[in-house]
C-alpha positions in Angstrom: -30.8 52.5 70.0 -28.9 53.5 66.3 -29.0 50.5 64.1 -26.9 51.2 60.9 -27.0 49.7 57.9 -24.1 49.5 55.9 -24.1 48.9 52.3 -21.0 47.3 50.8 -21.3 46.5 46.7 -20.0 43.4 45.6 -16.6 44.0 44.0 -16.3 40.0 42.5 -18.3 38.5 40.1 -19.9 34.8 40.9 -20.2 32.7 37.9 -22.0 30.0 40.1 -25.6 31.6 40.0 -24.9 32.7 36.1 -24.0 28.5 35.0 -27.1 27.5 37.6 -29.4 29.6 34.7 -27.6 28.5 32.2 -28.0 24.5 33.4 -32.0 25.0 33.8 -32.4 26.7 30.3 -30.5 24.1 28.8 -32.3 21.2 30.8 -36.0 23.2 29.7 -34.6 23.7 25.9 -33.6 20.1 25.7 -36.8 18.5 27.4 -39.3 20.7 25.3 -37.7 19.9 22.2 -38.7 15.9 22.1 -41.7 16.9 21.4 -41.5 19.3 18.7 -39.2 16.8 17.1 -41.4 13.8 16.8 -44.9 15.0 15.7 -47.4 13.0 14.3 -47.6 9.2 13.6 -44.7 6.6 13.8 -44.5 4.6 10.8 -42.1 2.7 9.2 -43.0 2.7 5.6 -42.2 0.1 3.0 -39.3 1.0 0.8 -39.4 0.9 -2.9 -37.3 1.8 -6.1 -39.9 3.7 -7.6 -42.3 6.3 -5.6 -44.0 9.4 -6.6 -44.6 12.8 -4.1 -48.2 13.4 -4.0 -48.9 16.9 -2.3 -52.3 17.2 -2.6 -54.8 17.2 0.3 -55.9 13.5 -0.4 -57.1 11.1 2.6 -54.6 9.4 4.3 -55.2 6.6 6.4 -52.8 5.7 8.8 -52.1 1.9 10.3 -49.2 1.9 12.9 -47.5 -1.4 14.3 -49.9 -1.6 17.2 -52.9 -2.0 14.7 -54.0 1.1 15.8 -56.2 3.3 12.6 -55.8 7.1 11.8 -57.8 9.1 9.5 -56.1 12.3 8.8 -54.1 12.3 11.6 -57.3 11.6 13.7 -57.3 8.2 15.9 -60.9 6.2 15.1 -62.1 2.7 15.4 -62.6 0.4 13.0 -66.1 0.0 13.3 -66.5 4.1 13.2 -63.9 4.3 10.1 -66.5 3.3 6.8 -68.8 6.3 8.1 -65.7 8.8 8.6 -64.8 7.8 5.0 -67.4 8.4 3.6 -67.9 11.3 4.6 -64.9 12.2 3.9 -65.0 10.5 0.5 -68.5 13.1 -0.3 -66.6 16.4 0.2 -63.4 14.8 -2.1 -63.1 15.3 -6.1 -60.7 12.7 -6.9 -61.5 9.9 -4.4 -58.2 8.9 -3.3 -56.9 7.3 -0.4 -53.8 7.2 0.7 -52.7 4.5 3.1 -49.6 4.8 5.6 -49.0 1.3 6.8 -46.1 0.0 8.6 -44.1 -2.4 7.0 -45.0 -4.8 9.3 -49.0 -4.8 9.2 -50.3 -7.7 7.5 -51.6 -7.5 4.1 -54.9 -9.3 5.0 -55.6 -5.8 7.6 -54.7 -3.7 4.1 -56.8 -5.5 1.8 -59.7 -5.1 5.0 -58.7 -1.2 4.8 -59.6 -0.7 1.2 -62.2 -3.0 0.4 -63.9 -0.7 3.4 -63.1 2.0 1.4 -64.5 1.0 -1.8 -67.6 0.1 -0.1 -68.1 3.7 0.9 -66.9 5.4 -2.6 -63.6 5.0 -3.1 -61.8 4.8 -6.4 -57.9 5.0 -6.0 -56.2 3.7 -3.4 -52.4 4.5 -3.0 -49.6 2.9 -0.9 -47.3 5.6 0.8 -43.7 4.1 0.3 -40.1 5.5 0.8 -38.0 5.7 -1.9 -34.7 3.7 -1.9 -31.7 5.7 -2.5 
């Protein structure tokens, strides 16, 4: 019993398995890049006519719509937050604290923020803002 094989190339191209690939990358591309795109912590800042860039490495607390309280881009509780500051606070020259709030937190949870913070050593607070314009 011969069995023979033959072996016959493929004289036509099928553009089928080539736009299969090309669909999967494109579905892969498109899913991981939602996340690169939206990093860190939502907020809507407050606008204003007048704002300065501050570039140094200050602290910046964060308070998102939610009520929910970042320290450096770290989630905490508010009962853990005066002993984060200040330690914080210790290792800083300046002493300045930079709050992130939405526009739609209360002013009663700010003022709680930074009288917190001036408890624990605090000497400037700022209000991020975004600049009309």
């Amino acid at each position: 019993m011969n069995i023979q094989m033959h072996h016959n190339r493929l004289s036509t191209f099928s553009p089928v398995s080539l736009a299969d690939v090309i669909l999967l990358l494109l579905i892969f591309f498109l899913l991981t890049s939602t996340y690169v795109l939206e990093p860190g912590i939502r907020v809507k800042l407050p606008r204003a006519y007048t704002s300065d860039v501050v570039s140094r490495k200050d602290i910046l607390v964060t308070i998102t719509t939610e009520g929910r309280l970042f320290l450096n881009d770290r989630e905490i509780t508010l009962q853990d937050f005066s002993t984060e500051l200040e330690k914080l606070l210790v290792e800083s020259e300046e002493k300045i604290v930079i709050i992130r709030a939405d526009k739609s937190v209360t002013v009663d949870k700010l003022v709680q923020i930074m009288d917190i913070g001036r408890g624990v050593g605090g000497e400037k607070f700022l209000i991020a803002t975004r600049r009309i314009g």
